[in-house]
C-alpha positions as CSV (number, residue, x, y, z in Angstrom):
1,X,-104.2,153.5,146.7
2,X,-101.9,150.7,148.2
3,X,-101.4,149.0,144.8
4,X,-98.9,151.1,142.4
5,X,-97.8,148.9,139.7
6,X,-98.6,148.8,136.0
7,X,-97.6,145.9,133.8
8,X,-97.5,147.3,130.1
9,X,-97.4,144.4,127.3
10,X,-97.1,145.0,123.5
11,X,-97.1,142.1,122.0
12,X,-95.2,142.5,118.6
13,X,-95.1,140.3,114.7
14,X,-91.7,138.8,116.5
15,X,-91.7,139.9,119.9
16,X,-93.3,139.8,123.2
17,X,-92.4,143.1,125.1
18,X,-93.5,144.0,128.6
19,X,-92.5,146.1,131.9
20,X,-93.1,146.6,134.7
21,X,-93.8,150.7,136.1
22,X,-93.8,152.0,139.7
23,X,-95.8,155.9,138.4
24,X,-92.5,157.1,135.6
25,X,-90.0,155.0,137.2
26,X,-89.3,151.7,135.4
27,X,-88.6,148.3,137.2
28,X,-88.8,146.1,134.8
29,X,-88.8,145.4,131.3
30,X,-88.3,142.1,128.9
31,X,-88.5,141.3,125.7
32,X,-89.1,137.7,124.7
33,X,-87.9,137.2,121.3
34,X,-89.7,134.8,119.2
35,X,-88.6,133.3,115.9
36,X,-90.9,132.4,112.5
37,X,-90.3,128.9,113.1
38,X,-91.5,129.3,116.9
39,X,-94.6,130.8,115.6
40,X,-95.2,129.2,112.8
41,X,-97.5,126.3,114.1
42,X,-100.1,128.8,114.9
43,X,-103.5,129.1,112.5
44,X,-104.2,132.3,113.4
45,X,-102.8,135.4,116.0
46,X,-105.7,134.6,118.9
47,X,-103.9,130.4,118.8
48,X,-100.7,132.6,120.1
49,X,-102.8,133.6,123.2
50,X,-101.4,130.5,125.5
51,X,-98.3,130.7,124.5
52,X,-97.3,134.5,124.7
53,X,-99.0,134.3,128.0
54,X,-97.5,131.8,129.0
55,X,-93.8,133.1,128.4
56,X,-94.9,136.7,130.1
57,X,-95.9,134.6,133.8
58,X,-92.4,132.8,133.3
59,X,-90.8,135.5,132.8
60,X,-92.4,137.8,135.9
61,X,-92.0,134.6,138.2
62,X,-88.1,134.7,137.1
63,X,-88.0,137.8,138.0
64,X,-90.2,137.0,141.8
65,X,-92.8,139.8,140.7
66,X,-95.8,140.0,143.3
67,X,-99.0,140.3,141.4
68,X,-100.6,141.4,144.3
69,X,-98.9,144.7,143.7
70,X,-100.4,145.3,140.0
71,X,-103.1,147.8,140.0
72,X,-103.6,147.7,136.3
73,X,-102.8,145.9,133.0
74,X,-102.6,148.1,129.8
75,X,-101.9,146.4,126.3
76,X,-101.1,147.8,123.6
77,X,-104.7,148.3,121.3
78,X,-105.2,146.2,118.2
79,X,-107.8,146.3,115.2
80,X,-110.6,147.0,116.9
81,X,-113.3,149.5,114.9
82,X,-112.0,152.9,114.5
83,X,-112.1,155.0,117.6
84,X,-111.1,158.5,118.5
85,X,-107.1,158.8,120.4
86,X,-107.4,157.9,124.3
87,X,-107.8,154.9,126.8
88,X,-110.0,152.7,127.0
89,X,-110.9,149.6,129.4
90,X,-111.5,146.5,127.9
91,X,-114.6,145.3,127.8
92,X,-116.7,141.8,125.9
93,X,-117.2,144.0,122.8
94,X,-113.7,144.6,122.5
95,X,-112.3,140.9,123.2
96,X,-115.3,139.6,120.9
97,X,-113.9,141.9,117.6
98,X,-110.6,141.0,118.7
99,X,-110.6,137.4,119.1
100,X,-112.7,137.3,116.0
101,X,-110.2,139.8,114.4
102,X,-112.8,141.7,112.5
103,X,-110.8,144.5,110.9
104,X,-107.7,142.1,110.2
105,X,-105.2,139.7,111.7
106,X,-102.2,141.7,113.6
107,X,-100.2,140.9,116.5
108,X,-101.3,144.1,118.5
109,X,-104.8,142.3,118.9
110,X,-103.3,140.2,121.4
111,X,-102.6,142.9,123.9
112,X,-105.8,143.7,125.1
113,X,-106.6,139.6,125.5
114,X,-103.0,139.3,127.0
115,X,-104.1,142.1,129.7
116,X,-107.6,140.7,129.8
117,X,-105.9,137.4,131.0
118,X,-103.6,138.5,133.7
119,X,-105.6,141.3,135.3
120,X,-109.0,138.6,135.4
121,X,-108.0,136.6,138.3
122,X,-106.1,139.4,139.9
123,X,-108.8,141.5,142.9
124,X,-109.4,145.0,141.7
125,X,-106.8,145.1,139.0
126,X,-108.8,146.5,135.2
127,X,-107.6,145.7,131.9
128,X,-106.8,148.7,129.5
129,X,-105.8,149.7,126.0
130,X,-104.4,153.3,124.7
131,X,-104.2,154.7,121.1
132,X,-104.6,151.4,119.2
133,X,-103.1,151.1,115.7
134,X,-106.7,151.8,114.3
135,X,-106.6,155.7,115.8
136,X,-108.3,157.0,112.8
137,X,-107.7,160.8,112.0
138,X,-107.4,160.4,108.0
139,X,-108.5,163.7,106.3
140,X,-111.3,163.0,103.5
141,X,-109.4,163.2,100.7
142,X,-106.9,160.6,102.3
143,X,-109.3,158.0,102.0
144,X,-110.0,157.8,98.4
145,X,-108.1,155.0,96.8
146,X,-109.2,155.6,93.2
147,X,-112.4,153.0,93.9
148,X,-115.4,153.4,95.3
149,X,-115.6,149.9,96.7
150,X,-112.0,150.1,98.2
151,X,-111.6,153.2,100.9
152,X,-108.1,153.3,102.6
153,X,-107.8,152.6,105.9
154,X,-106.0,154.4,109.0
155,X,-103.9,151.2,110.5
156,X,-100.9,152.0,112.3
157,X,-98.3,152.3,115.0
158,X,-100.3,155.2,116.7
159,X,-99.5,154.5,119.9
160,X,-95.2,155.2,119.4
161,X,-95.8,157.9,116.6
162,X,-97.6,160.0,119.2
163,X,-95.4,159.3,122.0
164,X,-92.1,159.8,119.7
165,X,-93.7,163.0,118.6
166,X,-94.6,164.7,121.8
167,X,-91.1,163.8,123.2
168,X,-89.7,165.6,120.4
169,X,-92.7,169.0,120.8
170,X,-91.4,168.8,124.9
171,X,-87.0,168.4,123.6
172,X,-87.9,171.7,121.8
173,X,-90.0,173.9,124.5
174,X,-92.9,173.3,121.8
175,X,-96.5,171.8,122.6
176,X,-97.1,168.5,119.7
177,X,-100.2,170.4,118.8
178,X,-98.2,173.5,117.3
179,X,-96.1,170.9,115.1
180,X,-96.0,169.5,111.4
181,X,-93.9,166.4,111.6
182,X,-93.4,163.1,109.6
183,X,-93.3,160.1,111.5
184,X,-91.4,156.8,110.3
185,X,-92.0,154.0,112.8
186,X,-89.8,151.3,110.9
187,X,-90.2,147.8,112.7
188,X,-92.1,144.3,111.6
189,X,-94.0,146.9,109.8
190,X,-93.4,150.1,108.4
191,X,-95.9,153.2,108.9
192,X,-94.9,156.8,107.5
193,X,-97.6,159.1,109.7
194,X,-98.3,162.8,108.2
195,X,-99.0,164.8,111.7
196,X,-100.5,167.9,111.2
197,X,-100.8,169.6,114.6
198,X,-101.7,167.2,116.3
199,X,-103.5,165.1,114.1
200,X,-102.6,162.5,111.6
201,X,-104.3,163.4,108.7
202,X,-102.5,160.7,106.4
203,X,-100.2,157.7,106.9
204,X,-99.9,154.3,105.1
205,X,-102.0,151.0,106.2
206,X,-99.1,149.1,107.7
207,X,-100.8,146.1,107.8
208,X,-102.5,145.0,105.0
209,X,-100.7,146.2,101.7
210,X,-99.9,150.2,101.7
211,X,-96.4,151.8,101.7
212,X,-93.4,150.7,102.3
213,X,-91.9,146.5,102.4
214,X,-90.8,145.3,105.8
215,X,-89.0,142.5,107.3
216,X,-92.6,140.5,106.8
217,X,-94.5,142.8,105.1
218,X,-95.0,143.4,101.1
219,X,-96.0,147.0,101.5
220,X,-97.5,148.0,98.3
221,X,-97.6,145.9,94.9
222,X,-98.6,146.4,91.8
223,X,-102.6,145.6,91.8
224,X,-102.5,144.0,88.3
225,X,-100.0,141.5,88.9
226,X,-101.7,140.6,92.5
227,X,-105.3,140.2,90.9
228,X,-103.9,137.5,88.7
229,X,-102.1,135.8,91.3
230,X,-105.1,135.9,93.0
231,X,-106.9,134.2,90.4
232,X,-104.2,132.0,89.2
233,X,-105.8,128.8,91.6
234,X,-102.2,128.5,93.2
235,X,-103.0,130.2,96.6
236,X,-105.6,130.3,98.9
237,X,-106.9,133.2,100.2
238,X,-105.3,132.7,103.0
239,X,-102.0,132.5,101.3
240,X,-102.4,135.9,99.8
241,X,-102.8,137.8,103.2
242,X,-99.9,135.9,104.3
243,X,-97.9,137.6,101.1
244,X,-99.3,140.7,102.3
245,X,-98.4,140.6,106.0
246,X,-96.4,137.6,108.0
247,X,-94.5,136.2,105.1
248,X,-94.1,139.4,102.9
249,X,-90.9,142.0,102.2
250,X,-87.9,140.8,103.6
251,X,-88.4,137.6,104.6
252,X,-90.3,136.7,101.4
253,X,-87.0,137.9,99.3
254,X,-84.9,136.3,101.6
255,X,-85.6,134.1,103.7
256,X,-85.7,135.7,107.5
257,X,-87.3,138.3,109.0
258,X,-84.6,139.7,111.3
259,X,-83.2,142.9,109.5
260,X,-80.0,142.5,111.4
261,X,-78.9,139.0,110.0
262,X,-80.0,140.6,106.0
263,X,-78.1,143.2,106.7
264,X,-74.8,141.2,108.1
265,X,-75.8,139.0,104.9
266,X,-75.2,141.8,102.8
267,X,-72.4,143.4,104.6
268,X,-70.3,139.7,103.7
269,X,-71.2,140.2,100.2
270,X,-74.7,138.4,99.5
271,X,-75.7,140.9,96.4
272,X,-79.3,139.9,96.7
273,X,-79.7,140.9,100.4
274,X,-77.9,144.5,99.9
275,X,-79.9,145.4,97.1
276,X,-83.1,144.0,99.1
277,X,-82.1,145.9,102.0
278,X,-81.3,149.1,99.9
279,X,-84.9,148.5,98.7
280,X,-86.5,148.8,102.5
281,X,-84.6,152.3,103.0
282,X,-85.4,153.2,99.5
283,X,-89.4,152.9,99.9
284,X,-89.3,154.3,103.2
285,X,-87.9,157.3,101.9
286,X,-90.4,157.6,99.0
287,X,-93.0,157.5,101.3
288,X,-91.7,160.2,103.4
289,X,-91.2,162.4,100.6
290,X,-94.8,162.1,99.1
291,X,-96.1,162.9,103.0
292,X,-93.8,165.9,102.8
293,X,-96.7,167.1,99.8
294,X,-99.5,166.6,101.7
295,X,-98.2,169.0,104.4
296,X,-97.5,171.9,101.1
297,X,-93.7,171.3,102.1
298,X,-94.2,173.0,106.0
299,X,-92.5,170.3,107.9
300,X,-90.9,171.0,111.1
301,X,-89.2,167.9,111.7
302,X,-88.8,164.1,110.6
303,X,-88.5,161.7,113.1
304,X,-87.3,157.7,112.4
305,X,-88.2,155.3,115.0
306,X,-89.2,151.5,116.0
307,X,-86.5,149.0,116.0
308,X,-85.0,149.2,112.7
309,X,-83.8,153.0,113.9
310,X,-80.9,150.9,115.4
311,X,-79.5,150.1,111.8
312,X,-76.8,153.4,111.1
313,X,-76.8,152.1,108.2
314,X,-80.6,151.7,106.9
315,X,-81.1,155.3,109.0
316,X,-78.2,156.6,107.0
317,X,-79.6,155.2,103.4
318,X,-83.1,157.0,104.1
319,X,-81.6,160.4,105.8
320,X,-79.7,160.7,102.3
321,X,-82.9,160.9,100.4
322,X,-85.0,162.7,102.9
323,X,-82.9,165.5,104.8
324,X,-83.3,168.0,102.2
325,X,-87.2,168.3,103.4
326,X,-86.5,169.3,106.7
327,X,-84.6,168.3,109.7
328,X,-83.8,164.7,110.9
329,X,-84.3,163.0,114.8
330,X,-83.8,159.2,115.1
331,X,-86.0,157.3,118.2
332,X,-84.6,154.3,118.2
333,X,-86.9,151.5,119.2
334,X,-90.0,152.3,120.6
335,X,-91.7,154.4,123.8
336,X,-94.8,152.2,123.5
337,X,-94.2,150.6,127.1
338,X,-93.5,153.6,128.8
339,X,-96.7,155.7,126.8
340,X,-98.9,152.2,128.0
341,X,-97.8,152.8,131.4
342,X,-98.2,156.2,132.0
343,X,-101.4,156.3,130.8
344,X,-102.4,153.5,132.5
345,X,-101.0,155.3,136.0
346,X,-102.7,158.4,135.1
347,X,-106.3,156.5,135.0
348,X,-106.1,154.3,138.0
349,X,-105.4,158.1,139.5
350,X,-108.2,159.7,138.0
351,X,-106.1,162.4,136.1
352,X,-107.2,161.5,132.8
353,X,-110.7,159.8,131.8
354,X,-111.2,156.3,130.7
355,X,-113.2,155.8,127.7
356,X,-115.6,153.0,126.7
357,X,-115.4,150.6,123.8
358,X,-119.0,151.3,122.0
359,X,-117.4,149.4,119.0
């Protein structure tokens, strides 16, 4: 094969991350920052397409990138239907539930397009997704929400909660299969995964109103007091998904959703932001603890990642409340790009099967 690169993009609530991979070794990698007020002229995620594509050919023409070198694309999967763990190549079923974002609104949905786009006009070059946020391995009893017309969903960060836990199986001689771990991604949003060897068998909707607030998302509220603002004839429905996810948590309480500038906000004093802030480590920690129940207690490790993992501070806050259950490792950031393009480099080499989108 004369081509050898993969371009990885996860597109991200904030963020526009991508890199460039020759097999394992990394050449390059960005990320292009992009603030509420940048994104805030946008109806909808799929009116980002332009843009976000836009600032990724900048950027790889700043940096003199040959496309002609590119033998694949892989984004990071979005709400598509549930689907079983694995790669997939995107295909028109998959852009047409994702450009019509029929399982929900999320920035992730733009990965596959974003791939879609670059790899079209490039010769022999596919388009690919891996373990999208909708990897569903929810046990039965994990779905029943306490109504029959409501069933909870499996929506989140699957793709870094794997990755993050086989790193840690591989630090410790053990396979990920083997393991009972509890895995806090903690970034834009805030997903608390129960992993039972191998599988996740429980872990919060992310997206839509479960678990813990974020820096734009609520988490969960009380259902009472949402029904009646719901019927109050102040908002729209669209207003209430933005509550839920965009312009909830942090940045509803306070104005931004960059978790650095709260927290320097509270560190100078501002009462309201430290006890906000507390109130992110605080949930995250509940959560974690009521996942440490569902595995009877047998929990070999927790693990904290995603991008608030930099904060000592919020890490400290939630390893207080948590490290009695069982030991603590802290992933800062994420392995997404590297887990996109490794998988990406072991299907254009035929060591692992790609699978199709059936939807």
């Amino acid at each position: 094969m004369d081509k050898k690169l993969i371009l990885a993009i996860n597109p991200g609530s904030t963020s526009t991350k991508f890199a460039l991979y020759n097999g394992p070794e990394m050449l390059l990698e960005k990320t292009l920052r992009h603030s509420t007020k940048e994104l805030e002229g946008y109806g909808n995620m799929t009116d980002q397409l332009p843009f976000r594509y836009r600032v990724i050919m900048e950027a790889l023409q700043e940096q003199r990138t040959d496309l002609n070198e590119i033998a694949a694309v892989v984004g990071r999967g979005g709400l598509v239907n549930p689907i079983e763990s694995g790669i997939y190549e995107v295909n028109d079923l998959m852009k047409k539930h994702l450009s019509e974002a029929v399982n929900g609104e999320h920035a992730s949905n733009l990965g596959a397009l974003l791939a879609d786009m670059i790899a079209g006009p490039l010769p022999d070059v596919r388009a690919y997704i891996v373990d999208p946020v909708v990897v569903d391995e929810l046990e039965p009893v994990a779905r029943l929400s306490g109504h029959p017309l409501i069933s909870r969903k499996s929506i989140f960060h699957a793709l870094n909660q794997k990755a993050v836990a086989r790193i840690y199986a591989a630090s410790v001689g053990k396979e990920y299969e083997d393991l009972n771990l509890i895995v806090a991604h903690m970034g834009g949003g805030i997903s608390v995964g129960a992993h039972r060897r191998g599988r996740v068998i429980d872990v919060n909707n992310a997206l839509n109103g479960d678990g813990p607030y974020s820096p734009e998302r609520s988490g969960g509220l009380p259902a009472w007091q949402l029904a009646e603002l719901c019927f109050s004839g102040k908002y729209t429905p669209s207003d209430i998904k933005s509550m839920l996810a965009g312009k909830g948590g942090i940045v509803a309480y306070l104005g931004t959703n960059n978790h650095q500038e709260a927290s320097g906000r509270a560190e100078e004093g501002d009462a309201r932001a430290a006890l906000v802030i507390e109130g992110c480590s605080y949930q995250t920690a509940k959560e974690i603890g009521s996942l440490s129940a569902v595995l009877a207690g047998e929990v070999d490790c927790i693990i904290l990642t995603g991008g608030l993992a930099y904060d000592n501070a919020h890490v400290e806050r939630v390893s207080r409340m948590v490290r009695h259950i069982a030991p603590l490792y802290v992933y800062p950031g994420e392995d997404e790009l590297k887990a996109l393009a490794f998988n990406g480099y072991l299907a254009i080499s035929g060591h692992i099967s790609v699978k199709e989108y059936k939807g």
